[in-house]
C-alpha positions in Angstrom: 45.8 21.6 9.0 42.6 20.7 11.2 42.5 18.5 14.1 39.9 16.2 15.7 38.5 14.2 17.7 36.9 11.2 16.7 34.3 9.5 19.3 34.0 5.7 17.4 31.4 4.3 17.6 29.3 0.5 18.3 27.9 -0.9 15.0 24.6 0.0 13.0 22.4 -1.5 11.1 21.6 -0.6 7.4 17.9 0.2 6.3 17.2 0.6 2.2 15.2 3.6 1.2 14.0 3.0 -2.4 12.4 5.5 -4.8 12.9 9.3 -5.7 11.3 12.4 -5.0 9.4 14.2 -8.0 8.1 17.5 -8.1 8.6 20.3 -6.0 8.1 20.6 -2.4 6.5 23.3 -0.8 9.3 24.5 1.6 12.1 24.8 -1.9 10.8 28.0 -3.2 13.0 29.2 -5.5 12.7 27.6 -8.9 16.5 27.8 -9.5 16.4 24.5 -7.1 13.2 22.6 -8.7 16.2 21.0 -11.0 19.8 21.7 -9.4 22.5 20.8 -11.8 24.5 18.0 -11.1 28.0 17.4 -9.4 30.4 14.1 -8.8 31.6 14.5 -5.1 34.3 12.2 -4.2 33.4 10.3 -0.7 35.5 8.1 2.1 34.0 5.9 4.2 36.3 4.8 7.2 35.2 2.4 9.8 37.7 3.1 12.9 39.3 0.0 14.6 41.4 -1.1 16.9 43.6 -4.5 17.7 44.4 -7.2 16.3 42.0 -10.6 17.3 44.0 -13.5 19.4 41.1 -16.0 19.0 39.1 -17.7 16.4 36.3 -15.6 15.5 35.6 -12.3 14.0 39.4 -10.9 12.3 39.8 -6.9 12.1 38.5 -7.0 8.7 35.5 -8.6 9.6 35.0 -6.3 12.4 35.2 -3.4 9.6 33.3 -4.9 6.9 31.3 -3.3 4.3 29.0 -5.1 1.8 26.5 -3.2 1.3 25.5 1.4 1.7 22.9 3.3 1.2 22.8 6.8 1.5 19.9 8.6 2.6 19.9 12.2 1.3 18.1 15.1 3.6 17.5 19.1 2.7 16.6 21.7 4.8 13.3 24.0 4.1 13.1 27.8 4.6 12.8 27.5 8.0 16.0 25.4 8.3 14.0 22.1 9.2 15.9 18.9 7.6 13.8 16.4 5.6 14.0 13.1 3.5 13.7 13.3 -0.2 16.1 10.9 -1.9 17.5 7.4 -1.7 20.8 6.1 -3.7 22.2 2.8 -3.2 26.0 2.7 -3.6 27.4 -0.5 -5.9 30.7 0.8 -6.5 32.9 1.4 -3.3 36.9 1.1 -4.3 38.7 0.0 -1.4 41.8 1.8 -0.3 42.3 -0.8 2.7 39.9 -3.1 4.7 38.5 -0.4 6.4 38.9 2.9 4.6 36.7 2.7 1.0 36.3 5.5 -1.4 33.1 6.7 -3.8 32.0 8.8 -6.6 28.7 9.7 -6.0 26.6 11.6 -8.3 24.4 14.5 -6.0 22.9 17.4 -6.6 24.0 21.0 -6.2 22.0 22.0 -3.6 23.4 22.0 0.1 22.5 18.9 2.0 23.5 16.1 4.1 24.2 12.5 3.6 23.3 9.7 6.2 24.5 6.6 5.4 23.3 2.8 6.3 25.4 -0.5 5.8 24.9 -4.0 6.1 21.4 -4.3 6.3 18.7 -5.2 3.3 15.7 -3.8 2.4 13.4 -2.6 5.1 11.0 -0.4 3.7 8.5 -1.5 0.9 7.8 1.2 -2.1 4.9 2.1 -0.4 6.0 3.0 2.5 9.0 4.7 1.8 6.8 7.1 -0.1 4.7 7.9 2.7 7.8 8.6 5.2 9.0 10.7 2.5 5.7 13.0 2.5 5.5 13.2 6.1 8.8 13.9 6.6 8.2 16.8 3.7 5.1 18.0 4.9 6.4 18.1 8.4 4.8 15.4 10.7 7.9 13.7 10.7 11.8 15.0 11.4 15.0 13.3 10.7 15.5 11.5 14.3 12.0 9.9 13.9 12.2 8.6 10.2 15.6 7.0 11.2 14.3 5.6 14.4 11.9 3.8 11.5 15.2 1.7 10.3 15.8 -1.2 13.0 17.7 -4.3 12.9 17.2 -7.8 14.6 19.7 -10.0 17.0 18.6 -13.8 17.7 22.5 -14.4 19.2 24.5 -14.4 15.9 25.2 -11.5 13.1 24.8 -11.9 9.0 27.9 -12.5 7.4 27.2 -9.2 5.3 28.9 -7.3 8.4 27.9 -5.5 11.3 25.5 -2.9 10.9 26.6 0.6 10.6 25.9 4.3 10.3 27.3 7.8 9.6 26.2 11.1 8.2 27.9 13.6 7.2 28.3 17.4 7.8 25.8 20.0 6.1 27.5 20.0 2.1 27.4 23.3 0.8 25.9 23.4 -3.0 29.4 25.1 -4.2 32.1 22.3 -2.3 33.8 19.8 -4.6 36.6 18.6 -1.7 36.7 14.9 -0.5 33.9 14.2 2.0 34.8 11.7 4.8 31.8 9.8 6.2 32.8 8.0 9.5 31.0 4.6 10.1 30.4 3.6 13.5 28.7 0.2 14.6 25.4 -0.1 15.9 26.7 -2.4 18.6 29.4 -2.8 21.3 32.2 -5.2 21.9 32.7 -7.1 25.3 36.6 -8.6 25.6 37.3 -9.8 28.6 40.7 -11.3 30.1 41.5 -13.0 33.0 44.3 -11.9 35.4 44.1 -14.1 38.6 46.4 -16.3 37.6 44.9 -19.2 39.3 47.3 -22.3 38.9 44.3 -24.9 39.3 41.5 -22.7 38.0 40.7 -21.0 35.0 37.7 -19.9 33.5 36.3 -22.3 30.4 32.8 -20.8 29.7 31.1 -17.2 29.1 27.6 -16.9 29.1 25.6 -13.6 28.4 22.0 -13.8 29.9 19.2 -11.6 28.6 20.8 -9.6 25.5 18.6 -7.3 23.7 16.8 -8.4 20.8 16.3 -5.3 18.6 18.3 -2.5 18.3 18.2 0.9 16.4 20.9 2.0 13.5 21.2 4.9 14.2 22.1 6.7 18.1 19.6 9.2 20.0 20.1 12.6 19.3 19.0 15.7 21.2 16.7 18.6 20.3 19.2 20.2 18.2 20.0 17.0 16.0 23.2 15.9 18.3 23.9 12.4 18.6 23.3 11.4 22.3 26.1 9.0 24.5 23.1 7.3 26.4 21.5 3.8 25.3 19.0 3.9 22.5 16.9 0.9 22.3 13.6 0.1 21.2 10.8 0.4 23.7 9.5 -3.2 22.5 13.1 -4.6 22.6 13.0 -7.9 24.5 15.7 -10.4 26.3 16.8 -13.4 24.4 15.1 -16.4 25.6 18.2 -18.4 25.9 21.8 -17.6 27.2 24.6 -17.2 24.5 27.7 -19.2 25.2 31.2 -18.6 24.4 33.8 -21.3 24.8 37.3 -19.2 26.8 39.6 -21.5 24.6 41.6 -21.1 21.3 41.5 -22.9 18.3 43.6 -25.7 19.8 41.4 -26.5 23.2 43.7 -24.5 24.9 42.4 -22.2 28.0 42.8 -18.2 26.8 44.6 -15.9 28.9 42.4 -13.4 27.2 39.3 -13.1 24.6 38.5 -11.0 22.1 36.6 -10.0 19.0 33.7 -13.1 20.0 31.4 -11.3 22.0 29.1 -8.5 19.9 26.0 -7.5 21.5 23.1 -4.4 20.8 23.3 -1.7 23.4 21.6 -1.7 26.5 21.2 0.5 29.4 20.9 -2.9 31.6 17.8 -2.1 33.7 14.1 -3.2 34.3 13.3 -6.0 31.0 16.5 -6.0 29.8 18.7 -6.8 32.7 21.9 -8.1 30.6 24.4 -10.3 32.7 27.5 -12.2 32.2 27.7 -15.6 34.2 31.6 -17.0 33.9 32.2 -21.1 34.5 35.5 -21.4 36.7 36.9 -24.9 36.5 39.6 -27.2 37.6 42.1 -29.3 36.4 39.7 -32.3 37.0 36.8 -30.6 34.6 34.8 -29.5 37.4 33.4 -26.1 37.5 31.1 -23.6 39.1 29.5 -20.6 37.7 30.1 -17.0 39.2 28.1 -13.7 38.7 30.2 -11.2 36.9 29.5 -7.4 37.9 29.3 -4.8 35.2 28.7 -1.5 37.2 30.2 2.1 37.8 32.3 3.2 40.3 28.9 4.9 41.7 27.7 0.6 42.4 24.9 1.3 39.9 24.7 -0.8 36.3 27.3 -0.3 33.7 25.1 0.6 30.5 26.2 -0.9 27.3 26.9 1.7 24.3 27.1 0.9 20.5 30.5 1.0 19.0 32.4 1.0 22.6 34.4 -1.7 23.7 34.3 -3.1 27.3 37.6 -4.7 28.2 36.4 -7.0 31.7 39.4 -7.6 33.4 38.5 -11.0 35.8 41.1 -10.3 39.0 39.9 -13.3 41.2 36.4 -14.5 42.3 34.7 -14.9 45.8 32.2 -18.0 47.0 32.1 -21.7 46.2 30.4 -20.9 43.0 26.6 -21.9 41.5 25.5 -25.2 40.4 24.1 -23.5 37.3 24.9 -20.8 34.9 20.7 -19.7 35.4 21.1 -19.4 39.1 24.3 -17.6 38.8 22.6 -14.8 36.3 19.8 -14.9 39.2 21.7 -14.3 42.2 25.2 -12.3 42.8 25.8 -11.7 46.2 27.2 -15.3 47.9 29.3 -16.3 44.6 30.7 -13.7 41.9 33.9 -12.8 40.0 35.8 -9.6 40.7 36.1 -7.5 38.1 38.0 -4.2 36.5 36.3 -2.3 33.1 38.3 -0.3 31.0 35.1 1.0 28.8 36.2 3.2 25.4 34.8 4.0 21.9 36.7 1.3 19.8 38.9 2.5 17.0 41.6 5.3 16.4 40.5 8.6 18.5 42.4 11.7 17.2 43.7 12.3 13.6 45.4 14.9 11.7 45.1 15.3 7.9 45.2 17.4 5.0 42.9 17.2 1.7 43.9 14.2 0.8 45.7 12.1 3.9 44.9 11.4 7.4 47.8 10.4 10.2 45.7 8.7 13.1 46.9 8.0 16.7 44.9 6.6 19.6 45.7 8.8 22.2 47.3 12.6 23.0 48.9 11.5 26.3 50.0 8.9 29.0 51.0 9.1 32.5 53.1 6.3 34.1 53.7 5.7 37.7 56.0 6.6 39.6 57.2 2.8 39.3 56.9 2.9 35.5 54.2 0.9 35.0 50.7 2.5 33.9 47.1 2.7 34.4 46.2 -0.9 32.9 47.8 -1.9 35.5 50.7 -3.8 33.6 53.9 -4.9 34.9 56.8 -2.0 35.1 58.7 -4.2 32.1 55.9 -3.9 29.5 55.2 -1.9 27.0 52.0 1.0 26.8 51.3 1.0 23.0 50.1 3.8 21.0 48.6 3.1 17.9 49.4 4.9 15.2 47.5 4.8 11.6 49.1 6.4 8.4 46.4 6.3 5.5 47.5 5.4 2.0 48.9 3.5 0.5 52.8 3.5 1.6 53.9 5.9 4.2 57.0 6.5 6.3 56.1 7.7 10.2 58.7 9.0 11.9 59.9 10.4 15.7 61.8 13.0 15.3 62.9 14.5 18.4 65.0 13.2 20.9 63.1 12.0 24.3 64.1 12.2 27.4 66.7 9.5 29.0 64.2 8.1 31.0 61.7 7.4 28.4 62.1 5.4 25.3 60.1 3.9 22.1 60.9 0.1 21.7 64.5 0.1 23.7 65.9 3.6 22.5 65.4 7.3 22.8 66.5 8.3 19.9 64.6 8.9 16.5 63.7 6.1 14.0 61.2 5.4 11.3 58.9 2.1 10.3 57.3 1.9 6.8 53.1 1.0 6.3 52.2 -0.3 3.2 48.7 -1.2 2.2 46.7 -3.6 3.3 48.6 -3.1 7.1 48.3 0.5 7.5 48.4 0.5 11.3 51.4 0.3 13.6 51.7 0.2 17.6 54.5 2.1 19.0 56.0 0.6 22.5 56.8 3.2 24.5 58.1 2.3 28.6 59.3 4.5 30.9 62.4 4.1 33.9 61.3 4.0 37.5 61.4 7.6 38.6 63.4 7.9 41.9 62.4 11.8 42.4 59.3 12.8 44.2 58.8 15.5 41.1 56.5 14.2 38.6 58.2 14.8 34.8 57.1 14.7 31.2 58.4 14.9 27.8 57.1 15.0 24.1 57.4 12.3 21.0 56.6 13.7 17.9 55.4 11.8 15.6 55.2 12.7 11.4 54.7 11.2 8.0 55.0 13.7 5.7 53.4 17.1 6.4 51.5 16.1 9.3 52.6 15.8 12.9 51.7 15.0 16.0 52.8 15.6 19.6 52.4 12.8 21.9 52.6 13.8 26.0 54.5 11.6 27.8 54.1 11.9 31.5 55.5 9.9 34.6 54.5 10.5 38.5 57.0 11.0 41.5 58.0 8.5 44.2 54.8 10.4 46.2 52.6 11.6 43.7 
């Protein structure tokens, strides 16, 4: 059984390549591969995600989409050098749940890789998919550079079709028949933020993003060796929107939100020099007044908080300081005499770490926790409420179990002791509660849930500090 890490990514934009490659190539030498034979290799798509919404716009399963793939095929000539020589478009995806879809897709028997584009139409006309498909043959032009060729657009809003999306998979030998699984991540990042200072007379009513990018790439930066990078990667004639985007902090009712999320989808940005994107928060009172207040996004370092595609920033709004700005532009102009105070919890949305076999996958979203010595935990949540790790179990129904006893101080839901909860398709996801008692010693102590559904397992670390840890 094999164990990874996934690193999920923001959402990407799809490209179509049309057309096919005839003849041979003058890098393919032996004639055995002028006309491989032919294989059907199953495929899985899965677009990682996370929780559930609590406002009105986009749901999970709009957040995980897919309307429309292409796949992009790529060889590799004698000197090992990866090039473009085949486009298929995919109209028959079966799916196994809103974010998980399966494909029989008809390749070649020649080893290979498979990049994959969704939710975009077409972006390249006959002609010049040809000539992309020489160059990249011929040499003048590798696999980073022909996908940096496949961009999308942002005026503010996103197509219904979904969000854009890439993946690619690993090199696929000529001989393998086994399931493929193609992660999709999103070509853009989520910003959720919540508001924790409780003001009785104040709340905040209005978000407003100032200067979001334009233009943004489908695919990430990679390095020399064909890695993908975790650094910005934005076009060097991106531009800011010329207007703020506005976002009401109220449910579908009028109400004021204690938190917001799944509204807010922007392009990455590394948040310097053209593209300075800021987020300007109106704070009003009971009486329908309100003032606008600079909201920080930067490190612990003091310098700007880049945004990454397919990460999530959770903004946590702990109080604000100044009388506030007349206007939302002045606030996105000036910080220092009025802004909100602010905690990020930045992370790659979706389920991190999995487990499978050939045909199943059990996912979890973490390998560990520590409480406090108090029993609350990093979020910073009360001692009485709940961390959750989500769990996912694939398809379609699946029992998950803890099977060892935990400690006395620790507990899932109210009880240490074992139990089960079903999945059945389309809700394949679950969130174990797990809390821990106040730990009167000064020694720090730990524990272990494991966690199965069938033949695979996994060990969950619970950990809890002392009184002086």
């Amino acid at each position: 059984m094999n164990r990874l890490k996934r690193h999920i990514p923001c959402l990407l934009l799809l490209l179509l390549l049309t057309g096919c490659v005839s003849g041979e190539t003058p890098f393919l030498k032996a004639p055995e591969l002028e006309n491989p034979p032919e294989k059907i290799l199953p495929l899985r798509f899965f677009i990682p995600s996370t929780l559930t919404p609590v406002t009105y716009a986009y749901t999970e399963e709009e957040e995980s989409q897919i309307n429309r793939l292409d796949l992009l095929f790529f060889r590799r000539d004698s000197l090992g050098r990866e090039y473009y020589y085949r486009h298929l478009p995919l109209t028959s995806l079966v799916a196994e749940s809103y974010n998980s879809f399966m494909a029989n897709v008809n390749m070649e028997s020649i080893g290979q890789r498979l990049v994959v584009v969704a939710n975009m139409g077409g972006f390249f006309t006959a002609a010049e998919e040809e000539e992309l498909r020489q160059d990249s043959i011929e040499g003048d032009l590798d696999k980073a550079a022909l996908l940096n060729r496949i961009r999308y657009a942002f005026s503010g809003s996103w197509p219904a079709e979904g969000f854009p999306m890439y993946g690619e998979s690993g090199w696929i030998d000529a001989k393998e028949q086994s399931l493929q699984e193609i992660k999709m991540t999103r070509a853009v990042c989520r910003i959720d933020l919540t508001e924790d200072f409780h003001a009785a007379d104040r709340h905040i009513d209005s978000v407003y993003v100032f200067y979001a990018c334009d233009r943004g790439y489908v695919a990430p930066a990679f390095d020399a060796d064909g890695n993908a990078l975790s650094t910005p990667h934005v076009p060097a004639d991106a531009k800011p929107l010329g207007k703020p985007l506005a976002y009401p902090f109220i449910d579908n009712a009028g109400e004021s939100l204690a938190s917001m999320e799944r509204e807010i989808y922007l392009p990455e940005t590394d948040r310097q020099g053209a593209l300075p994107m800021t987020v300007v928060l109106r704070i009003g009172d009971k009486g329908g007044r309100g003032h606008y207040y600079h909201l920080d996004l930067k490190k612990e370092d003091g310098t700007e908080l880049p945004l990454l595609r397919n990460y999530r920033y959770r903004i946590h709004v702990t109080g604000f300081s100044g009388e506030g700005y007349a206007s939302a532009q002045e606030a996105a102009e000036v910080s220092e005499q009025a802004k909100a105070e602010t905690e990020v919890d930045a992370k790659e949305l979706g389920i991190d770490y999995w487990v499978f076999n050939n045909d199943y996958r059990l996912g979890y979203s973490a390998e560990d926790i520590t409480f406090n010595a108090d029993g609350s935990w990093p979020d910073k949540l009360p001692a009485d409420s709940y961390y959750r790790l989500q769990v996912y179990a694939e398809y379609p129904e699946w029992t998950v179990s803890w099977t060892k006893e935990l400690a006395a101080w620790a507990q899932v839901g109210t009880s240490t002791a074992p139990g089960t909860f079903s999945l059945r398709f389309p809700n394949t996801q679950y969130d174990l509660p797990i809390r821990v008692d106040a730990n009167p010693s000064s020694a720090a102590r730990n524990c272990i849930l494991h966690v199965s559904s069938g033949s695979l397992a996994f060990d969950f670390v619970i950990s809890q500090k002392g009184m002086k840890n």
